[in-house]
PLY file of the C-alpha trace (Angstrom):
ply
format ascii 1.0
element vertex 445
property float x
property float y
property float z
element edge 444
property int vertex1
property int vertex2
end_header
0.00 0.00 0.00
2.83 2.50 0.91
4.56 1.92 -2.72
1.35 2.48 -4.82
0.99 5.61 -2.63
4.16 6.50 -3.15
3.68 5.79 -6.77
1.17 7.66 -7.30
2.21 10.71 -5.80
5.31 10.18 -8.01
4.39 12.26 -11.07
3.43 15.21 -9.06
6.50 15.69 -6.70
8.38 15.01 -9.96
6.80 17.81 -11.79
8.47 21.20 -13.35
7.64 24.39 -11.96
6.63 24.82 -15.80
4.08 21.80 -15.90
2.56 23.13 -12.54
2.05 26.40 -14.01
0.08 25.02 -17.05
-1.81 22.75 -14.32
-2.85 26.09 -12.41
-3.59 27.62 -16.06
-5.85 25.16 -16.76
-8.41 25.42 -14.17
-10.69 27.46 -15.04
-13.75 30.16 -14.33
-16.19 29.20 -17.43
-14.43 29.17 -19.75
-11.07 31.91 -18.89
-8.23 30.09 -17.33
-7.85 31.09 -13.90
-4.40 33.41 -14.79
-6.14 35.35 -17.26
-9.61 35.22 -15.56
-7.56 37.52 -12.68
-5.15 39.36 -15.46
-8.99 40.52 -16.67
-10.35 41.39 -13.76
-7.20 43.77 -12.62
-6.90 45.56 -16.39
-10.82 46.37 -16.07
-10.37 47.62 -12.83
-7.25 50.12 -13.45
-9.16 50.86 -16.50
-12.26 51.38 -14.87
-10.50 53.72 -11.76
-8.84 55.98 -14.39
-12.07 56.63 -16.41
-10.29 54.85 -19.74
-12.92 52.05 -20.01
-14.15 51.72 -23.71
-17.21 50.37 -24.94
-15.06 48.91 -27.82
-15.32 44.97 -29.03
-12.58 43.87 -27.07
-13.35 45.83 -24.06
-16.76 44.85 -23.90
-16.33 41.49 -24.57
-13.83 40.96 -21.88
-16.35 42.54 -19.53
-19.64 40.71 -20.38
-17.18 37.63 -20.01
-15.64 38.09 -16.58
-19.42 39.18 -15.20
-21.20 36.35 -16.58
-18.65 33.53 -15.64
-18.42 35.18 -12.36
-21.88 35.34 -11.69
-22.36 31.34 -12.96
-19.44 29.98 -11.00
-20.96 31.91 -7.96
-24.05 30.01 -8.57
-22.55 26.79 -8.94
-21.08 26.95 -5.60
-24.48 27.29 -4.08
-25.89 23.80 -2.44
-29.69 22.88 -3.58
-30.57 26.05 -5.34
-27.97 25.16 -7.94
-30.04 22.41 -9.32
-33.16 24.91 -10.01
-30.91 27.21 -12.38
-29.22 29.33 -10.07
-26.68 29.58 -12.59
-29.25 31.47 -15.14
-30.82 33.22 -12.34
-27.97 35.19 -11.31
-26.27 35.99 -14.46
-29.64 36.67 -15.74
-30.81 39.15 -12.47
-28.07 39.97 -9.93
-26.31 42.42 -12.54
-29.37 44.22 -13.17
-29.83 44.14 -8.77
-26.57 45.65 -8.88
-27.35 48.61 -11.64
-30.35 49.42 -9.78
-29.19 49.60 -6.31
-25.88 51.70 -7.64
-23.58 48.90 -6.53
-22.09 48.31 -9.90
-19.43 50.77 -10.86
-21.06 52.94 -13.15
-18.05 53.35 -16.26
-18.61 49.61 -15.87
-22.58 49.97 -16.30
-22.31 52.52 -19.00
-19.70 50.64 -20.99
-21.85 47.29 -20.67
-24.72 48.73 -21.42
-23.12 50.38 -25.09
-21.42 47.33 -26.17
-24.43 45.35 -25.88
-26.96 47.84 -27.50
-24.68 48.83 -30.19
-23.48 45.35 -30.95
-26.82 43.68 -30.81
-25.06 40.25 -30.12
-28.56 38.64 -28.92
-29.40 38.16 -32.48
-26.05 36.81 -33.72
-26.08 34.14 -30.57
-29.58 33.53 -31.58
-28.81 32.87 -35.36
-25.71 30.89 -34.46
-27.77 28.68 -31.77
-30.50 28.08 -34.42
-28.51 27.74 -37.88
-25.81 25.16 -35.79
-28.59 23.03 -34.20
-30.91 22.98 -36.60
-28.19 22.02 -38.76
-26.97 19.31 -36.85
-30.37 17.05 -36.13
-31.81 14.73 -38.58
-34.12 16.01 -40.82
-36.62 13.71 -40.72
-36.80 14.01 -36.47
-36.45 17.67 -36.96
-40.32 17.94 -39.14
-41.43 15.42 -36.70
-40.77 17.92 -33.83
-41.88 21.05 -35.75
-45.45 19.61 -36.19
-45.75 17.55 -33.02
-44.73 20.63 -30.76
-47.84 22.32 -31.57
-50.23 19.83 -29.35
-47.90 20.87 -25.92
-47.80 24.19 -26.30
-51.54 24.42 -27.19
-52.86 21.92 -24.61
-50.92 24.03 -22.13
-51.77 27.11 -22.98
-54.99 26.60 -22.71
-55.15 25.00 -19.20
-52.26 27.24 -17.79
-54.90 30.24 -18.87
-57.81 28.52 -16.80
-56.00 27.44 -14.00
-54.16 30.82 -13.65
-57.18 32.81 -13.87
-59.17 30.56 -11.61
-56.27 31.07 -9.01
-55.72 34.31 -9.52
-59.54 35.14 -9.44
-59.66 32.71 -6.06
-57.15 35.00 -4.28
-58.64 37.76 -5.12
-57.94 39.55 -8.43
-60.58 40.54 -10.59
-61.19 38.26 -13.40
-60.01 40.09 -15.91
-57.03 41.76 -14.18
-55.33 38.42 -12.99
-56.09 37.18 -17.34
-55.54 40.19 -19.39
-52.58 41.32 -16.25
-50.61 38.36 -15.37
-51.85 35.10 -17.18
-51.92 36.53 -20.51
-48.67 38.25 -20.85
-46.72 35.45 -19.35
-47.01 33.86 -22.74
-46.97 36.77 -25.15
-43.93 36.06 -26.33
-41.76 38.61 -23.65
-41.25 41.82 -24.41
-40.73 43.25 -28.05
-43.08 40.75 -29.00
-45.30 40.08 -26.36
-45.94 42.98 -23.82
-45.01 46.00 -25.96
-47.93 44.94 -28.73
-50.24 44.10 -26.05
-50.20 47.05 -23.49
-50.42 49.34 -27.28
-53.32 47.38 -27.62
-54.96 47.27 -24.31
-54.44 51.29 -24.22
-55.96 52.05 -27.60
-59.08 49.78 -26.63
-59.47 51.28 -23.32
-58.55 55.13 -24.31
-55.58 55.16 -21.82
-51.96 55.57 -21.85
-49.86 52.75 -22.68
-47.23 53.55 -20.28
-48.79 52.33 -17.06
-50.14 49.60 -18.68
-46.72 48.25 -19.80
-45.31 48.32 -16.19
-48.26 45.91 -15.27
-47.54 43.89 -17.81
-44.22 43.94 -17.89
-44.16 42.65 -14.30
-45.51 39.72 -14.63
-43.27 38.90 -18.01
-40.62 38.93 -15.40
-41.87 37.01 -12.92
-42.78 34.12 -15.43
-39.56 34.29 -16.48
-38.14 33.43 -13.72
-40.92 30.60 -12.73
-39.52 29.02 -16.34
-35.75 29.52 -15.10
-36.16 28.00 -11.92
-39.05 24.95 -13.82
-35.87 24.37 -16.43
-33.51 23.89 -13.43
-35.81 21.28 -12.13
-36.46 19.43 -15.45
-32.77 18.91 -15.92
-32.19 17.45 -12.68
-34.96 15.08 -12.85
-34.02 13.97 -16.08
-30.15 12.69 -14.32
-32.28 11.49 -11.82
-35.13 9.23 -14.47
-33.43 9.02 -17.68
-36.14 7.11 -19.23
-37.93 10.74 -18.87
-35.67 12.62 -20.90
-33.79 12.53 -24.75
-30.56 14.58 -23.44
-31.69 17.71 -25.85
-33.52 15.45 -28.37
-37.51 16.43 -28.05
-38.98 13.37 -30.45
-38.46 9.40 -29.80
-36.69 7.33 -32.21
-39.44 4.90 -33.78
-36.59 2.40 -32.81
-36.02 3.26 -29.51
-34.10 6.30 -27.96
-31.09 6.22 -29.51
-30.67 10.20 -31.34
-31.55 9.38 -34.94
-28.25 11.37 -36.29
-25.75 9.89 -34.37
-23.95 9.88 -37.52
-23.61 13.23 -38.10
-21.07 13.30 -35.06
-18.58 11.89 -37.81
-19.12 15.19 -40.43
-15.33 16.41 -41.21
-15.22 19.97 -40.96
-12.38 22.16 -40.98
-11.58 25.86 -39.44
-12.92 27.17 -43.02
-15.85 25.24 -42.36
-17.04 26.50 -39.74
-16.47 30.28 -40.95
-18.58 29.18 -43.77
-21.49 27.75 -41.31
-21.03 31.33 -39.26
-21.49 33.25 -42.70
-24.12 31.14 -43.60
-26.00 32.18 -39.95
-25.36 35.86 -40.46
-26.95 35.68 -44.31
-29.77 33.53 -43.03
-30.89 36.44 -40.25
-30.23 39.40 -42.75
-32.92 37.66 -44.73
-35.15 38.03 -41.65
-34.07 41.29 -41.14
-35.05 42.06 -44.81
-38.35 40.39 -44.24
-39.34 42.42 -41.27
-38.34 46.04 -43.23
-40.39 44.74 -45.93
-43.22 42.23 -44.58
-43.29 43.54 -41.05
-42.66 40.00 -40.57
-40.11 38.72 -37.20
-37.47 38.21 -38.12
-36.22 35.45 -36.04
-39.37 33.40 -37.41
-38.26 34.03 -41.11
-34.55 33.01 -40.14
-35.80 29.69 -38.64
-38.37 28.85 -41.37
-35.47 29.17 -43.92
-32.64 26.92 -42.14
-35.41 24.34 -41.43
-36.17 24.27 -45.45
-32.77 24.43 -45.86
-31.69 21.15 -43.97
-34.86 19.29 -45.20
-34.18 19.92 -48.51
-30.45 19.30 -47.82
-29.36 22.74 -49.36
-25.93 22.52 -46.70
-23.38 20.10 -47.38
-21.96 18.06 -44.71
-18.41 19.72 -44.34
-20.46 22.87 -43.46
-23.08 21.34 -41.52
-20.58 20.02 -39.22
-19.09 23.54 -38.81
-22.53 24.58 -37.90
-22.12 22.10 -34.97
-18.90 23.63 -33.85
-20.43 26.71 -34.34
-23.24 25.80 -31.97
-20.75 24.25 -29.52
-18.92 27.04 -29.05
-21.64 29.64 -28.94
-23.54 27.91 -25.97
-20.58 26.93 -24.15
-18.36 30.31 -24.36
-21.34 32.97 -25.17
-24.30 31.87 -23.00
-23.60 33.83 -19.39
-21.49 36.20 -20.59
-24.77 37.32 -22.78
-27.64 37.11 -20.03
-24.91 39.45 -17.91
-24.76 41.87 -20.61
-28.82 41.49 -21.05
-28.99 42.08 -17.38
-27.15 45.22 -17.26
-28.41 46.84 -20.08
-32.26 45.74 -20.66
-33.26 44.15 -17.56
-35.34 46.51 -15.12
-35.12 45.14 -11.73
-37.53 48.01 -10.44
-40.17 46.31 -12.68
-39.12 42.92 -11.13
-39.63 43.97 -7.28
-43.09 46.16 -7.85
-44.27 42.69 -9.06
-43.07 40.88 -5.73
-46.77 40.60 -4.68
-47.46 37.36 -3.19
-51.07 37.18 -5.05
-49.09 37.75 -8.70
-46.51 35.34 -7.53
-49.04 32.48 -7.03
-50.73 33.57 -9.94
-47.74 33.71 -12.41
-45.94 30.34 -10.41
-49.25 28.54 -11.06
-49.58 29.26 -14.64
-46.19 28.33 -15.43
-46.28 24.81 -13.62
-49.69 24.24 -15.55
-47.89 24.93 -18.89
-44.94 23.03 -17.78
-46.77 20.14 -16.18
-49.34 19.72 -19.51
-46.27 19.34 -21.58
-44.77 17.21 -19.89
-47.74 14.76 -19.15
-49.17 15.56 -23.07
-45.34 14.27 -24.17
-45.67 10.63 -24.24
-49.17 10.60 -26.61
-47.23 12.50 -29.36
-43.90 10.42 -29.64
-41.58 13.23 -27.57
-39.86 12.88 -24.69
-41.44 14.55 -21.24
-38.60 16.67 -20.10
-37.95 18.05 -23.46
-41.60 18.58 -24.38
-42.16 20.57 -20.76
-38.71 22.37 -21.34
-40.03 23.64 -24.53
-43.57 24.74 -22.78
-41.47 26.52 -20.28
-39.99 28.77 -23.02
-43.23 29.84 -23.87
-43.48 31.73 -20.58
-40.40 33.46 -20.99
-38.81 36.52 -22.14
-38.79 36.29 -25.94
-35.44 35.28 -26.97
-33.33 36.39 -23.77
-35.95 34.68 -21.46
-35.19 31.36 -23.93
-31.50 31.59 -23.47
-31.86 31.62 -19.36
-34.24 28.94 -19.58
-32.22 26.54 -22.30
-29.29 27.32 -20.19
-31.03 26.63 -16.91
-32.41 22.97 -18.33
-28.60 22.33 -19.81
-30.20 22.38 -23.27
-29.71 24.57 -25.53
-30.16 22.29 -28.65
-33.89 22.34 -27.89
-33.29 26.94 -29.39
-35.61 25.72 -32.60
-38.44 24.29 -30.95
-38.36 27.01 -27.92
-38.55 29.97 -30.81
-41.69 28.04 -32.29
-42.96 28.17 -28.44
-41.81 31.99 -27.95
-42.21 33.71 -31.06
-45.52 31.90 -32.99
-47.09 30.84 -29.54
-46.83 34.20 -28.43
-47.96 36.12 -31.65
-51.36 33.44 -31.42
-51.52 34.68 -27.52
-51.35 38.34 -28.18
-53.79 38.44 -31.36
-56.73 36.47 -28.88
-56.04 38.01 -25.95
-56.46 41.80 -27.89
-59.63 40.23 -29.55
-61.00 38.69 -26.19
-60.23 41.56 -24.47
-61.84 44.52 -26.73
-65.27 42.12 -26.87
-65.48 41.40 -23.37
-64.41 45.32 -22.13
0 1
1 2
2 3
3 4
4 5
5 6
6 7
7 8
8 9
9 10
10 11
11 12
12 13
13 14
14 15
15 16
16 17
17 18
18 19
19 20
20 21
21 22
22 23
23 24
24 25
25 26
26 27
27 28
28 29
29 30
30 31
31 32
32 33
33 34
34 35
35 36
36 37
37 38
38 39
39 40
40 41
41 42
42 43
43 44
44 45
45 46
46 47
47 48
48 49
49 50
50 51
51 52
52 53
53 54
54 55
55 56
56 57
57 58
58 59
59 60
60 61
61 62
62 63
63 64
64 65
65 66
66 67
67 68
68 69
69 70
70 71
71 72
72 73
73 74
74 75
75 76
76 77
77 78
78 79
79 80
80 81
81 82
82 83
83 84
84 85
85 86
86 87
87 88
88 89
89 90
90 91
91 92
92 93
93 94
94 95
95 96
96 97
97 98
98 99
99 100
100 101
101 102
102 103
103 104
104 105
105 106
106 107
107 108
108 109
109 110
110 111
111 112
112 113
113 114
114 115
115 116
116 117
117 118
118 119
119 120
120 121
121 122
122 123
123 124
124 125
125 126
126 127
127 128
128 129
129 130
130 131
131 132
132 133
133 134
134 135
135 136
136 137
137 138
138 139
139 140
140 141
141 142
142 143
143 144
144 145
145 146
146 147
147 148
148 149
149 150
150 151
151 152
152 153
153 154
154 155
155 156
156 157
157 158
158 159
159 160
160 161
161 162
162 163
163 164
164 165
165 166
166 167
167 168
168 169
169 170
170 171
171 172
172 173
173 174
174 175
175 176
176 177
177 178
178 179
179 180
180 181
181 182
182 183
183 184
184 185
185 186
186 187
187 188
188 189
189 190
190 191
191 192
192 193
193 194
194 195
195 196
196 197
197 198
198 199
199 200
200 201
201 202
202 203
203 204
204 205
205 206
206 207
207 208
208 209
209 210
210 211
211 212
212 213
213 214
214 215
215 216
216 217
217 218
218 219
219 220
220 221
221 222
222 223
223 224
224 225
225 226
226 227
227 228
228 229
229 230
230 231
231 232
232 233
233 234
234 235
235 236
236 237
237 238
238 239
239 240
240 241
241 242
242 243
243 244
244 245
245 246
246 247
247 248
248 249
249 250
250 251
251 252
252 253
253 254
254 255
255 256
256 257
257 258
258 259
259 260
260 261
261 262
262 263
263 264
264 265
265 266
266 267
267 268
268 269
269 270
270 271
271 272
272 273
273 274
274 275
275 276
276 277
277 278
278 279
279 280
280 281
281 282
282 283
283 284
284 285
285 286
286 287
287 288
288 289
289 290
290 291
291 292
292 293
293 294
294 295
295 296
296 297
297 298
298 299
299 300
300 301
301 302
302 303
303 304
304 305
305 306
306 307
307 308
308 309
309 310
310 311
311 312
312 313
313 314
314 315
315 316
316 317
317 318
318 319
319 320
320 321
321 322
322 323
323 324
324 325
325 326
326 327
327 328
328 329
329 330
330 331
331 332
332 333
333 334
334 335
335 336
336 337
337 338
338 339
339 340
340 341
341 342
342 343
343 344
344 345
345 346
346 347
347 348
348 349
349 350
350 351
351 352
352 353
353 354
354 355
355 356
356 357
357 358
358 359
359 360
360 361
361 362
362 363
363 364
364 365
365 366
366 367
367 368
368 369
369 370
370 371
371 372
372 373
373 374
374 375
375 376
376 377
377 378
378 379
379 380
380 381
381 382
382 383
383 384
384 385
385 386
386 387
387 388
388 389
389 390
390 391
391 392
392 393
393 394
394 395
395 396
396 397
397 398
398 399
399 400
400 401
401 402
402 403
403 404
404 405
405 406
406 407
407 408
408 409
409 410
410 411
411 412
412 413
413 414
414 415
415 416
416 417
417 418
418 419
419 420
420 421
421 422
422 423
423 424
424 425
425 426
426 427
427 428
428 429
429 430
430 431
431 432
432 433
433 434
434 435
435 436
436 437
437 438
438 439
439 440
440 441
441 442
442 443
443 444
C-alpha cells in the first residue's frame, strides 16, 4: 500500500515548476483560465478607476465575459438552489440588482450597457444557436418535432390560462385583471413581441396611456420568467435522476427506440474554413429576416428559422459545413451563454419592474400558470412520440422573455439544442396569444 501511494504521488512531486504552471492555467472560471480570468479582472479595474474604459469589441467582450462567468461559477457553488438554475438566475438578475441599487461601478454599467446595444449580439447568438442546431439534427426528427410541438404548447396554454385565472380570481384579483394582467402576458412572447404589442393594444381599446399599462404587464413577463428559469432547473435534474424521462436535448423518440436518430452526423469532417462558412451562412440567413421584417413587417427570427429548417430538409448545406454549424453551436452555448444574459442584465433588464411585481397574489398567480404549462407538456409528451422533459422544457420557453428569457431557460435545463423548438414556443405561440387576448379583451371590455 505505501509503494502504490508513493507511486502515485510520483508524477506530481516530480513535476516542473513549468508543468505546474500550465496545471494552475488550466483550471478554469467558465471558460477563462484562472491566470487570465484575474489578469482581466485587474486591467478592467485600473481601467475602470482611471475613467479609460471603452465600450469597444474587445473591451466589452472581456467585460460581459468576466461578469457572466463570475456570476455562474458563484451560482454553482451554491448547495440545492444550484439544481433549479441558479446559474441562469444570477447571471440573468443579480447584474441588473446591482445597476439598480448603484452597486455596480457605473463606467462599468455605462460601458456594458453600449457594447451590448450597439453590438446587438442577442441576435447573432440567436442565429448561431439556431442555424448550428438545426443544422446538426436529422431532418426527418427535426419535421417530426416542428409539427408535433404544436399539441404541448396548445394543450398548455390553454389549461395554464384557466388554472391561472381561476387562481388568480380565487385569491382575489378581478377576473379580468389576474387574465388580461398576469396570465396573458406570461405567454406573449416577452417583451418586443409580447408585452409592448399588447399594453399598445390594451391602451388604444381602453382610451388610456400605454405607459402604465406596460409596467403591469411587464411585471408579470418577469416574474414568469423566472418561474420558467427556476421549472428548467428542475427538469434537468430530474431527467439525471429518471433518464427514461428525458432525450438529453432530443424532443422526439426514435421509432426504434431512444437512440438520437443522427448519431452519424457526429462523424461530419469539418475544418476551421468550415465552420467560418457555417457562421457566414448564420449571419446571411438572419439578414434575410431582417429584410423580411423592413419589408413584410414579418419577425425576423421566425423568417430566419423557417429558412434553415427548409434548408436542412431539402439538404441545401453540405456536410463539411453542416458540421461547422455544430462547432459553431458548440462554441456559442458553451463560451457565449452567461457572458450574454450578464450583458442582457445590465443593459435591458429593469429590476424596479421585477420587485413592484413581488406581490405574493401575482406570484401564485404567475408560479401557477407556469407549472400548468410546464406540467401539460410534460404529461401531453408521451401521446405525441416526444420525450417529457424536453416537451415541458419547450412549454417553459413559452413563458419566458422572448429570446433572452429562452436563453436563461435553455441554459437553466442544460439544453440549448432544444433553441428551434423554444422559438416556435416563444415567437408563434406568443404572436397566437397576443392576437386572442387583444380580440378577447376589446369584446369582453
Amino acid at each position: 500500500m505505501k509503494s502504490t501511494t508513493t507511486q502515485s504521488l510520483q508524477p506530481r512531486e516530480s513535476m516542473s515548476l513549468k508543468e505546474r504552471w500550465w496545471r494552475v492555467f488550466d483550471v478554469r472560471i467558465g471558460a477563462l483560465p484562472l491566470p487570465v480570468y484575474l489578469v482581466l479582472i485587474a486591467v478592467l479595474a485600473a481601467m475602470s478607476a482611471h475613467g479609460a474604459l471603452a465600450s469597444d469589441l474587445p473591451t466589452g467582450i472581456a467585460l460581459v465575459t468576466v461578469g457572466g462567468f463570475t456570476c455562474a461559477e458563484l451560482a454553482k457553488r451554491i448547495p440545492w438552489i444550484r439544481h433549479i438554475g441558479a446559474t441562469s438566475i444570477f447571471a440573468a438578475f443579480i447584474p441588473s440588482m446591482l445597476v439598480y441599487y448603484k452597486l455596480m461601478p457605473a463606467p462599468i454599467t455605462k460601458a456594458v450597457t453600449t457594447f451590448t446595444k450597439q453590438s446587438n449580439f442577442l441576435y447573432l447568438f440567436i442565429a448561431a444557436i439556431i442555424v448550428g442546431s438545426v443544422l446538426s439534427m436529422d431532418r426527418q426528427t427535426l419535421v417530426k418535432g416542428f409539427v408535433r410541438i404544436f399539441i404541448p404548447v396548445a394543450s398548455g396554454s390553454v389549461a395554464a390560462a384557466i388554472v391561472g385565472t381561476a387562481l388568480g380570481t380565487a385569491l382575489g384579483l378581478d377576473m379580468k385583471h389576474a387574465l388580461f394582467m398576469v396570465v396573458v402576458p406570461i405567454m406573449a412572447g416577452g417583451v418586443g413581441e409580447g408585452a409592448l404589442p399588447l399594453s399598445a393594444g390594451y391602451a388604444q381599446i381602453l382610451g388610456a396611456e400605454q405607459g402604465p399599462l406596460f409596467a403591469q404587464v411587464l411585471s408579470a413577463v418577469m416574474l414568469g420568467n423566472i418561474a420558467a428559469i427556476c421549472c428548467a432547473g428542475l427538469l434537468n435534474y430530474l431527467g439525471a435522476r429518471r433518464p427514461r424521462l428525458t432525450g438529453n436535448g432530443r424532443l422526439t423518440i426514435a421509432e426504434g427506440g431512444d437512440e438520437v436518430a443522427d448519431s452519424k452526423g457526429a462523424s461530419f469532417e469539418f475544418d476551421v474554413s468550415s465552420v467560418a462558412a457555417a457562421g457566414a451562412t448564420a449571419v446571411a440567413l438572419y439578414l434575410l429576416g431582417v429584410l423580411s421584417h423592413q419589408y413584410f413587417d414579418w419577425p425576423a427570427p421566425v423568417v430566419m428559422l423557417v429558412l434553415v429548417v427548409a434548408a436542412q430538409f431539402f439538404q441545401v448545406v453540405s456536410p463539411r459545413v453542416r458540421g461547422g454549424a455544430r462547432f459553431m453551436y458548440g462554441f456559442f452555448s458553451t463560451a457565449v451563454t452567461y457572458p450574454l444574459m450578464f450583458a442582457i442584465s445590465v443593459a435591458m433588464t429593469p429590476w424596479g419592474e421585477i420587485v413592484t411585481a413581488f406581490h405574493w397574489v401575482n406570484i401564485v398567480t404567475a408560479v401557477s400558470t407556469v407549472l400548468t404549462l410546464t406540467l401539460t407538456g410534460f404529461f401531453v409528451a408521451r401521446w405525441t412520440g416526444m420525450h417529457p422533459v424536453e416537451a415541458a422544457i419547450v412549454n417553459a420557453t413559452h413563458s419566458g422573455l422572448g429570446g433572452t428569457g429562452d436563453v436563461a431557460i435553455l441554459t437553466a435545463a442544460n439544453r440549448m439544442e432544444l433553441m428551434p423548438f423554444a422559438q416556435i414556443a416563444t415567437r408563434i405561440g406568443g404572436a397566437i396569444t397576443v392576437m386572442a387576448a387583444l380580440a378577447a379583451f376589446a369584446w369582453l371590455r
